[in-house]
Structures are given as structure tokens and as C-alpha cells.
C-alpha positions in Angstrom: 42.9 -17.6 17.5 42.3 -18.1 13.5 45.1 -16.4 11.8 46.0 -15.9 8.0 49.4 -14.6 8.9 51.3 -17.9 8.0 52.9 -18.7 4.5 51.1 -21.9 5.0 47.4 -21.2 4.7 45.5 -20.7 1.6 45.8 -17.4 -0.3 42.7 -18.3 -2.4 39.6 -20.1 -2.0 39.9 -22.6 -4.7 43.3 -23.6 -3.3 41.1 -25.6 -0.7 39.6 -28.3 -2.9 42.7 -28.9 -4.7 44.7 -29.1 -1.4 41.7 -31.4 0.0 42.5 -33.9 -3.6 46.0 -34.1 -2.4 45.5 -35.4 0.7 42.2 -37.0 -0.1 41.3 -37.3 -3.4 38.5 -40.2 -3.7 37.2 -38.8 -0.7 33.4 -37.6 -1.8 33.2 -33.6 -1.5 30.2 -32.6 -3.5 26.7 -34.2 -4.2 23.8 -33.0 -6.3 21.1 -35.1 -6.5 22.2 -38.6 -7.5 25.6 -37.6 -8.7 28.6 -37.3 -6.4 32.2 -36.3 -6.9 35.2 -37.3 -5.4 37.5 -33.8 -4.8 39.8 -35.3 -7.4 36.7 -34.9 -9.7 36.2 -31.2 -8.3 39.5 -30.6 -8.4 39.3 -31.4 -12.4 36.1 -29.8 -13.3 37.6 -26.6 -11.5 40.6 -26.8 -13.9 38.6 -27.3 -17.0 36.0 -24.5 -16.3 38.8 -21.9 -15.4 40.3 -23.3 -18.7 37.2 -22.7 -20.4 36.8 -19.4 -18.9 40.4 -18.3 -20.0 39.8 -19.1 -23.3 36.3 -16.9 -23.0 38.2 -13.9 -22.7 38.0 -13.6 -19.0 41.0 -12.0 -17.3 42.1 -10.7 -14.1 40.1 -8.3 -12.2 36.9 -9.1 -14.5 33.6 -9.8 -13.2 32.0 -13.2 -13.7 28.5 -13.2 -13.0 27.3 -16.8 -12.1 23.6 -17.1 -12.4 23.1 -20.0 -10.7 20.9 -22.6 -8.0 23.1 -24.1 -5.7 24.8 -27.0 -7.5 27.6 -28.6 -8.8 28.0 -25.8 -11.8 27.4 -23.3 -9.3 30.7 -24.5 -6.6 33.1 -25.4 -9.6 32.4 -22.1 -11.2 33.0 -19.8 -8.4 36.4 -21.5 -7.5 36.9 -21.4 -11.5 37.0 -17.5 -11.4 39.2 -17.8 -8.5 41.7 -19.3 -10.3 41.8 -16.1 -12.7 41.7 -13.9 -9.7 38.2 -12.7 -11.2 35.7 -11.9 -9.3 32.4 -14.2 -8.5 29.0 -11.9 -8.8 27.0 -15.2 -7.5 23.2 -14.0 -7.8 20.1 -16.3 -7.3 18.8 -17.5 -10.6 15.2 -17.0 -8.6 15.3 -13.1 -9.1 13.2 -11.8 -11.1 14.3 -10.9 -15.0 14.4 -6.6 -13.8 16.8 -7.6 -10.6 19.2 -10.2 -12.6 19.5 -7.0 -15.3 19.6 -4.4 -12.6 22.7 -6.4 -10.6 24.3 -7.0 -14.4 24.2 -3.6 -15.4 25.7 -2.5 -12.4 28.6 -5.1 -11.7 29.3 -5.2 -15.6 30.0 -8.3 -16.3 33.0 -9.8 -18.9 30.7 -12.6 -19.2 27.6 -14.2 -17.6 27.5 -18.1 -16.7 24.4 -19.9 -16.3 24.1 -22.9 -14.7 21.4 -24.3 -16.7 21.8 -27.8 -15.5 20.6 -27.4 -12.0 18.4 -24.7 -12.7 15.1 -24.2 -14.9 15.5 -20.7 -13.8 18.9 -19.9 -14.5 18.7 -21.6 -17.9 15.1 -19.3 -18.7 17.6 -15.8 -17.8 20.0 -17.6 -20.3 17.9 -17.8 -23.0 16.8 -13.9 -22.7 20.3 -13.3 -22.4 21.5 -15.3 -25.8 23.6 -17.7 -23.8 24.9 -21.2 -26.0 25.4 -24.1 -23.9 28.5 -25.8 -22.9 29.2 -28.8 -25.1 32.1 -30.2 -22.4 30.9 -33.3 -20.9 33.3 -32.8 -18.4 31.8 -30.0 -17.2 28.9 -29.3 -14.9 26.0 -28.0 -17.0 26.7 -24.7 -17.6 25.9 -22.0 -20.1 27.6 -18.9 -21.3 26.9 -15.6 -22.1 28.7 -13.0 -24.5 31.1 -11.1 -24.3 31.2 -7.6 -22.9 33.6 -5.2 -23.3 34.7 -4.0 -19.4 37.4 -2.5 -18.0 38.5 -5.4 -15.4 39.5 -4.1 -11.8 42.8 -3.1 -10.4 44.8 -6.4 -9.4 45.5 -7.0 -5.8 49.0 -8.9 -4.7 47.3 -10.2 -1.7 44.9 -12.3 -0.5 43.4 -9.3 2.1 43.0 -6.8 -0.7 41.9 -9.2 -4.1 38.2 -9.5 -4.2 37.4 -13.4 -4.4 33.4 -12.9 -4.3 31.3 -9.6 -5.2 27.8 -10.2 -3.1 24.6 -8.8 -3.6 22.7 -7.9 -0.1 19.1 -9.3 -0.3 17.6 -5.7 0.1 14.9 -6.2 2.5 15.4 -3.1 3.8 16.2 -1.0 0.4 18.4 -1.3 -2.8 20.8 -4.1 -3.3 24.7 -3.3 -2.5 27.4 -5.0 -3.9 29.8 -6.1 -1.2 33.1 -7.0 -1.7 34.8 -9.9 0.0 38.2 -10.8 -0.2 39.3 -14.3 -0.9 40.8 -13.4 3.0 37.9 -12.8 4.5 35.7 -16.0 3.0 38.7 -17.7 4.0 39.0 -16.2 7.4 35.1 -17.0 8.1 35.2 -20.7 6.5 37.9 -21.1 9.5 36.2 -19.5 12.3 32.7 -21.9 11.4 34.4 -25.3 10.8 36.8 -24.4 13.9 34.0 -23.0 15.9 31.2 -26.3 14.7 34.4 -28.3 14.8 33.8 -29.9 11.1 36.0 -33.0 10.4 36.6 -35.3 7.5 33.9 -37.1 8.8 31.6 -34.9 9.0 28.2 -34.1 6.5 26.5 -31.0 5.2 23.4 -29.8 4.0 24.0 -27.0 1.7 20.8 -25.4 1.0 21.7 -21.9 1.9 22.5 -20.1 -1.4 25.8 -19.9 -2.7 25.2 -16.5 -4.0 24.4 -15.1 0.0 27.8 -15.0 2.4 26.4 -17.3 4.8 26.6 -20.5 2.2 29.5 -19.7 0.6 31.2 -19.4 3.9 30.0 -21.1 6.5 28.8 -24.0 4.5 30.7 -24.4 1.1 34.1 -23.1 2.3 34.2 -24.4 5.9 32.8 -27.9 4.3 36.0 -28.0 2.0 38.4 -26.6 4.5 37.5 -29.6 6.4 38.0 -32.5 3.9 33.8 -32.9 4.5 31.2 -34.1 2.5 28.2 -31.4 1.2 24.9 -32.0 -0.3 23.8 -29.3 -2.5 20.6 -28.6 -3.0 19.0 -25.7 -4.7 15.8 -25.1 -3.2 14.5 -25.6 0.4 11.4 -28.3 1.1 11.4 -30.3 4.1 10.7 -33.5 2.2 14.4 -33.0 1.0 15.9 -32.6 4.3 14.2 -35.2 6.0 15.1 -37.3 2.8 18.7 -36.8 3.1 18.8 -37.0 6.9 18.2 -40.4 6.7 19.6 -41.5 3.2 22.8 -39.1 3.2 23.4 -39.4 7.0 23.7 -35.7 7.4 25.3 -34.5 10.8 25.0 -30.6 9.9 22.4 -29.0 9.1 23.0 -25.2 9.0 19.6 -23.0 7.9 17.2 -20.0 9.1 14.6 -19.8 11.1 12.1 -19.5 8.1 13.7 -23.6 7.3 12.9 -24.8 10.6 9.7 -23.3 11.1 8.6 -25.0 7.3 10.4 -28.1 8.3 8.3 -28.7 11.7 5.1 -27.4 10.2 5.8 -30.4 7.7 6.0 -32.6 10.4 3.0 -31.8 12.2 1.1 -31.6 9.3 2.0 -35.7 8.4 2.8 -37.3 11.3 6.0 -37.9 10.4 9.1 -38.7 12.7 12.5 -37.6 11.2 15.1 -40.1 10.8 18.6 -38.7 11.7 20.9 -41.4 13.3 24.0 -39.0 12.4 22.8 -35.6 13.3 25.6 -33.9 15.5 23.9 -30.3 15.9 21.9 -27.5 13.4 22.8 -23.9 13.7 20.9 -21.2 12.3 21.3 -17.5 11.6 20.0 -15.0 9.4 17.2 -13.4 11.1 16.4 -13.7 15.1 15.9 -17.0 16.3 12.5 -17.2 18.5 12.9 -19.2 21.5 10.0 -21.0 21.4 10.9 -22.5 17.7 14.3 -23.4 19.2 13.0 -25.3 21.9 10.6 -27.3 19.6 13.5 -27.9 17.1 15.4 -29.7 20.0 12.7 -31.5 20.8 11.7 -32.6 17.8 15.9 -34.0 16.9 17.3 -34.7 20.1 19.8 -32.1 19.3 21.5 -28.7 19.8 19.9 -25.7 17.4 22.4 -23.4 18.2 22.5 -19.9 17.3 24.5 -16.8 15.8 24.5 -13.7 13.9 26.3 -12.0 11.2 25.5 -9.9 8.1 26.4 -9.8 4.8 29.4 -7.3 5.0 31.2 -9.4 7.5 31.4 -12.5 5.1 29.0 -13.3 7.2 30.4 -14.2 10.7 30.2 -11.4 13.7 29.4 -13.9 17.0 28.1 -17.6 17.2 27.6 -19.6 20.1 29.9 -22.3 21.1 29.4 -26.8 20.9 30.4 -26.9 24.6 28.6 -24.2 26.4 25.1 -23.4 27.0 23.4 -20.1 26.2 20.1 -17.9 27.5 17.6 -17.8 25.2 18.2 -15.1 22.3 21.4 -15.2 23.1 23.5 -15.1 19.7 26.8 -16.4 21.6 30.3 -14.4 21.9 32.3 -12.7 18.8 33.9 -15.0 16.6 37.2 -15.8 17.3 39.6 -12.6 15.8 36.6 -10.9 15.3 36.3 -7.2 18.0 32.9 -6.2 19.0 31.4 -3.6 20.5 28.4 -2.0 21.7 28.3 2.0 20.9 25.8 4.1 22.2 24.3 7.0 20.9 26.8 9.3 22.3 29.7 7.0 20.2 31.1 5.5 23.1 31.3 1.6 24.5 27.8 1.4 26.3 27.6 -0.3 29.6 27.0 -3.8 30.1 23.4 -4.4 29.4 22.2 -1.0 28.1 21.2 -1.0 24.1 23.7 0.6 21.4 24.9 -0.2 17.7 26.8 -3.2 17.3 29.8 -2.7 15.5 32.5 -5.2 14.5 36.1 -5.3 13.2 38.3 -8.2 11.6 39.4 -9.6 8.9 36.4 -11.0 7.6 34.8 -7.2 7.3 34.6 -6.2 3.7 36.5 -4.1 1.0 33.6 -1.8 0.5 30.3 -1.2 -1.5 30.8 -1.7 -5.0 30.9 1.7 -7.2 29.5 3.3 -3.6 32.1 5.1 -2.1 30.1 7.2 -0.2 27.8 4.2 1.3 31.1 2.9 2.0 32.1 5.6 4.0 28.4 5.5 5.7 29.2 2.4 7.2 33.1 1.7 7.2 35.1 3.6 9.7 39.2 4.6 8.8 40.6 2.5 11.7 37.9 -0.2 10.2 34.9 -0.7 12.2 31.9 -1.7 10.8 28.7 -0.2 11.7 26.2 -3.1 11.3 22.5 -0.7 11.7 21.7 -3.7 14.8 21.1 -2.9 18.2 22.6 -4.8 19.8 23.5 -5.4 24.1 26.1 -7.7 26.0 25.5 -9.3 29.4 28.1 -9.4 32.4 29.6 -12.7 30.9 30.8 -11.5 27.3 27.4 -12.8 25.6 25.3 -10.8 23.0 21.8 -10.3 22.2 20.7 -8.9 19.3 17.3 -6.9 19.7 16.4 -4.9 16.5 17.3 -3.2 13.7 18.2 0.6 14.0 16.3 1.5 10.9 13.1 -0.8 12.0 12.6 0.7 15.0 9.1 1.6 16.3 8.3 4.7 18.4 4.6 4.2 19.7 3.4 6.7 23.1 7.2 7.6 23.7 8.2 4.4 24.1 10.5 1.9 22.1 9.4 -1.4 20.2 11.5 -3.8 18.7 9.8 -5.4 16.2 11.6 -8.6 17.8 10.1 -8.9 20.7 6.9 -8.5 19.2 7.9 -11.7 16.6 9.1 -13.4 19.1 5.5 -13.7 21.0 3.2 -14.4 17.9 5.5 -17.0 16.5 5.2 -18.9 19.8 1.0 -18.5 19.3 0.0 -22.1 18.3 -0.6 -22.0 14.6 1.4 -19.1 13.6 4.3 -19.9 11.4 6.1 -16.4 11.1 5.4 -13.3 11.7 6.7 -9.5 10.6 6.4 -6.3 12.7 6.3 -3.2 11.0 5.6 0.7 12.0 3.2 3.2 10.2 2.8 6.7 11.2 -0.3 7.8 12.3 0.3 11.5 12.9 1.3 11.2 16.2 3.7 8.1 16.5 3.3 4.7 15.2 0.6 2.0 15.5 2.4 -1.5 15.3 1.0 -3.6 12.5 2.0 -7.1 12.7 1.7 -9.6 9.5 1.0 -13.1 10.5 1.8 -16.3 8.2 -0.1 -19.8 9.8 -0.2 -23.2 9.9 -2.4 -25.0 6.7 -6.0 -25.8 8.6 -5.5 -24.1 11.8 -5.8 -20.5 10.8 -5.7 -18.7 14.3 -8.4 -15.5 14.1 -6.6 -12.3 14.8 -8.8 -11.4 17.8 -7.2 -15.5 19.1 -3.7 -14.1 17.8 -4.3 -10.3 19.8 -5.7 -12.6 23.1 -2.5 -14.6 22.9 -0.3 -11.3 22.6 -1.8 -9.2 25.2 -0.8 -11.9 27.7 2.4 -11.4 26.9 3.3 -8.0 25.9 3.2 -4.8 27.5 0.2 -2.5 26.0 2.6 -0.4 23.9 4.1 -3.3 22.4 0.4 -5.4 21.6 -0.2 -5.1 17.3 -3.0 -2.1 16.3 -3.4 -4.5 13.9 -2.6 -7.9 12.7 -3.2 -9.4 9.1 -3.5 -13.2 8.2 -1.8 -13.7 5.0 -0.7 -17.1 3.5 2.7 -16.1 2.8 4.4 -13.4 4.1 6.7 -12.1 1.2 10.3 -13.5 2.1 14.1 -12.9 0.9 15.9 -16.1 -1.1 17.4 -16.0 2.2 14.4 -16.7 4.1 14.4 -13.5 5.8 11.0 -11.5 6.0 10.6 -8.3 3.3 10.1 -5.8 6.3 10.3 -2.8 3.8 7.1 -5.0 1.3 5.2 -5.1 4.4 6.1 -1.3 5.3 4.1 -0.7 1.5 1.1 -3.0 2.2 0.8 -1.4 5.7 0.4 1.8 4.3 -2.4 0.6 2.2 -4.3 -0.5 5.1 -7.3 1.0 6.1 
């Protein structure tokens, strides 16, 4: 079982690529593009951006707000702040100029870094912002922003209680939280993925999931260092780069959503192309549910294992995965994380029996401090003896496994009976030509009519009456769409995941 107890392990995040020089240092650890450092040239640019940062006015228990693209500027400043024991407010240079200013005026920042270098966007929010560039040509490119008078944070003794990473939740269901992470949790989650995916020295990443969500900073980032590994950053998903690096990098992990894989294999079929990946040990993906039918044609398509899990945000991100040596039904996202407690609570608050339908909630110490400035959210969510209520429904099976199969807030109600807008996604996606879907409700008076958005493949636009034939083969009558709508892109998260509550808006605008 993954433990923090010992004097031995890592009391903060940036301890790992300076413990991984030690032992390794000419080893490659980061790449970005065509530039690659060793983790004795991390470790270096780590020491002269915290430097920098010191001498910037930032102290302990400050917010750092790194607007940024994953990158080298992006991983050095992050384990910079750690250094100070500030905090990392990591947000996607990709919002829009009202979100960046909303997430800044509510963290209030001592100082904004922009990582200009790697990031057209992040350099345009810089300019607004009156950022001057950093001269250092030691450093990754990297700009930075006044300074703001703050009152910096309480400081924390330990590594359970200090804040390494404040995290914005993508808000597809509502406002943006801040969630705090401890540098124990990250740490605690890095562990359980690498130990769990069983990353070695050997072993080679694809980072494209942003730094500024849990899952990247975690699962890839952290879990890459902990394991002396190699990771390719790469700001923005296209499947030209990850077939591009599959065969020129050698990648053997490639960790994503289902939103990546279903791009990547409409790439495919749309060229003719044949991936080449002589190194590939397994992908993983998580997110958002993981259709079976797109699994099956991932495997096919790699020779490989697309394995499965689930976590959220507020568990930094890591709740269940599935295991390298055992095989799982389909929608099954695995067993609880080693260290991590589970359980199923139904509506009455106790354990539900195996195979009936309640709230997941989870407990470990990867479960976060709180909601930023939201102590009553906190409360909402958090129990005293600390439980986290996670808003998914969730059931287990007779052998320990769990499935995940809706959202609490998304459910539908249509003629008395219950639809998870899952098991409505999971059909049209596996309709030839349909790339991703999204299920909403909208009240009709009486219930709810299920609308279902539906996002295809480039010249082979399925009608909706071809769409509704291929449903109602499939789905019980109270689960087939009132109505589906072609659209060329359904509006998605930086994360990937679909923007139920947009869809919830253009729904109601339907006639």
C-alpha cells in the first residue's frame, strides 16, 4: 500500500526532480519540441526561477498564478513555487480574457507568470496584463506580471496540510472552484499511477493533458518524475503529433480522454494511415466515460491495452483505475486506488448492496483541503471524518469492481423512469460516423424529453433519422433521443470533456 508515513519520501513535489538529478542527472526528463533537458538541467532551471521568484517578492503562502501551455516554462515554474512553499494557480492560457480575470481576481495573485515562450496565448494575456519578459537565458521563456499587494496564506508544517497546487475545476457543470491540493496528495497520486502503470526509468510519456487540470500534473508530470522517466510536453492535442512522436520519441505511454482517441482514430480513417509505435506498452484514459466500442477500436487499431479509470478533480485526481495484469468488463473503471476507501451510498446514506446504484464517495490522502474562499461548498461536499462526496453514481459488482453510470446532477427523469445520459452516449458514439456525443434533459412540463447532441466524422455526416434508426435498436423507448442535433463541434472543456451545462442552454432554445 502507497504510504507517506516514512521520513524518507518526498515532503514536496519539486523534491522529485532534484532527487531524480542525483541519482540520474544526464538522464533526459523533459522535452518540448526539439529541445530536451537532462534533470540536471531541470533541476537548474528550477533553482534559478525560484530564485527569480524570490527576488519578485514572492513569499510563503502567496499565490503564483502560472498562465501557461504545457511546456518546459510551465513544469519548472510550478516546482519553482514549490520551493517557496507558494502556491501553483496553474490555469490554461486557452481561457478566454473574462475567465483568466475572473480565476485572478479570485485567487489574488502576488504575481502572475506567463509562459510566453510556449504559448501565443499565454503571451497575448500577458500583454493585457502589462507583463515584461524574462531576460535569463537560462530560463524557460517566461514572463512576469506585477506585483500585487496580498495577504499570503497561513503556512503549513507539513506536507498533508501546505497547499502545493490551487486547481481550477473545468466548470462544465457550473462555476469554477478552486481546489486545494496538498503537495501530499499530488504526491500520494503520482505514486499510486506510476506504481499502479508500473512506470520505470525506462519508460516514455506523452504529456498532453494540461498541467493546470489534476490529471497531468499528477498522473503524468509527477508520476513521470517519480519514476526517473522521460515526458514529452506538448501543449495542444492533434493527432499528427501523437502519431509523430510515437514513432520519432518512442513513446510507451500514452495517457489521454476519450475526446483524444476518438480525434486520433478519426485521423486515421480519414488518411489511411497506420500508426507507427514499436514501444507502446499500454494507453490509459480517464476523464469522462470510456465508450466500449471506442476502446475496442483503440486496441485494435495499436495492438495494445486502453485501459481505464476514474477520478475527479478534488481527489488530485485518482479514485479507482484498472490494473496492467487483470482484465476488466466493459465500462468497468477498475478497483479503488491503492489507500484510497470507496463506497457506494444510497439515498438513505448507507453502503448500498452490491450492484444497486448510489453516490460514490471516496476517502484518502489524495482528497483535497477544501474549496478555495468556499467554506460552505466545502462543507457541501467534505464530510468531518473526510469523505468526499463526488455527485457520481456510481455501483460495484460481486468482485470489488466499479462502474461509473452518471452524474447525480445530469440525471434525466423521462415517463417515471431513470436515464443516464451514459448509456445513451455510449450507443451513438458506437453509430458509424459519430465522433462524440452529449445527452442532455429539458423539461417539457411533464418530465424530460432527452436531447442528444451529435459531433461526426468529416464526409460521412450520418442523418439524424440514420442516427435515431441506429439508437432505437439499441435502447429501450424511454432511453431513445426526442431529438438529436448534428453539429460540427460539440462545445468541449480544455480537458476534453463535453460542456453538458452549454448544451443544457442551446437545448432550451430548441424548437
Amino acid at each position: 500500500m502507497t504510504s507517506f508515513d516514512s521520513e524518507t519520501e518526498p515532503k514536496r513535489i519539486s523534491w522529485l526532480p532534484f532527487a531524480a538529478a542525483l541519482r540520474h542527472p544526464e538522464s533526459p526528463a523533459l522535452a518540448e519540441g526539439d529541445t530536451v533537458w537532462s534533470y540536471a538541467r531541470y533541476a537548474a532551471a528550477i533553482r534559478g526561477t525560484a530564485a527569480l521568484f524570490d527576488r519578485a517578492g514572492v513569499r510563503p503562502g502567496d499565490r503564483v498564478m502560472i498562465v501557461a501551455e504545457n511546456g518546459l516554462a510551465a513544469a519548472t515554474a510550478i516546482m519553482a513555487a514549490s520551493e517557496l512553499d507558494a502556491w501553483a494557480v496553474v490555469v490554461n492560457a486557452r481561457l478566454a480574457a473574462p475567465e483568466i480575470d475572473a480565476i485572478r481576481d479570485h485567487c489574488r495573485p502576488r504575481r502572475i507568470i506567463y509562459t510566453v515562450a510556449s504559448s501565443e496565448d499565454a503571451a497575448r494575456h500577458g500583454i493585457r496584463h502589462g507583463a515584461q519578459p524574462v531576460t535569463d537565458a537560462e530560463l524557460p521563456g517566461l514572463a512576469l506580471g506585477p506585483l500585487h499587494e496580498v495577504e499570503p496564506a497561513p503556512i503549513e508544517k507539513t506536507a498533508s496540510r501546505l497547499v502545493a497546487a490551487l486547481i481550477y475545476t473545468s466548470g462544465t457543470t457550473g462555476k469554477p472552484k478552486g481546489v486545494m491540493l496538498s503537495h501530499r496528495s499530488l504526491l500520494f497520486a503520482g505514486k499510486v499511477a506510476a506504481e499502479a502503470r508500473q512506470f520505470s526509468r525506462t519508460d516514455r510519456l506523452f504529456a498532453v493533458l494540461p498541467l493546470s487540470h489534476s490529471y497531468g500534473i499528477s498522473s503524468v508530470l509527477i508520476a513521470g518524475l517519480m519514476s526517473g522517466a522521460f515526458v514529452r510536453l506538448v501543449p495542444r492535442f492533434t493527432p499528427e503529433s501523437l502519431v509523430r512522436y510515437l514513432a520519432e520519441d518512442g513513446l510507451t505511454v500514452v495517457q489521454g480522454v476519450p475526446a483524444m482517441y476518438a480525434r486520433l482514430l478519426e485521423h486515421l480513417s480519414v488518411t489511411g494511415q497506420v500508426p507507427h509505435a514499436p514501444n507502446l506498452r499500454f494507453m490509459s484514459a480517464g476523464g469522462s466515460p470510456l465508450e466500449p466500442a471506442l476502446r475496442a477500436r483503440v486496441q485494435t487499431m495499436f495492438n495494445t491495452s486502453l485501459h481505464n479509470g476514474y477520478g475527479l478533480t478534488e481527489a488530485a485526481p485518482v479514485v479507482a483505475l484498472t490494473r496492467m495484469d487483470r482484465t476488466y468488463p466493459d465500462g468497468c473503471i477498475g478497483e479503488p486506488a491503492d489507500g484510497v476507501e470507496v463506497r457506494v451510498v444510497g439515498q438513505d446514506g448507507e453502503n448500498a448492496p452490491v450492484g444497486d446504484v448510489g453516490e460514490l464517495w471516496a476517502r484518502g490522502p489524495n482528497i483535497m483541503l477544501g474549496y478555495y474562499k468556499e467554506p460552505g461548498l466545502t462543507r457541501q461536499v467534505l464530510t468531518e471524518d473526510g469523505w468526499l462526496k463526488t455527485g457520481d453514481l456510481a455501483k460495484a459488482d460481486a468482485e470489488g469492481r466499479y462502474y461509473i453510470v452518471g452524474r447525480a446532477k445530469e440525471l434525466i427523469i423521462r415517463a417515471g423512469f431513470n436515464v443516464h445520459p451514459e448509456d445513451v452516449e455510449a450507443v451513438l458514439n458506437a453509430c458509424p460516423g459519430v465522433t462524440l456525443s452529449g445527452v442532455v434533459g429539458r423539461a417539457n412540463g411533464v418530465d424530460e424529453d432527452v436531447i442528444a447532441f451529435v459531433q461526426t466524422v468529416p464526409g460521412s455526416e450520418p442523418t439524424p433519422d440514420r442516427i435515431q434508426a441506429y439508437a432505437a435498436e439499441r435502447l429501450a423507448g424511454y432511453k431513445r433521443p426526442s431529438r438529436i442535433v448534428v453539429m460540427p463541434v460539440l462545445p468541449v472543456t480544455l480537458a476534453g470533456k463535453v460542456k453538458k451545462a452549454a448544451l443544457r442552454e442551446i437545448a432550451k432554445t430548441l424548437p
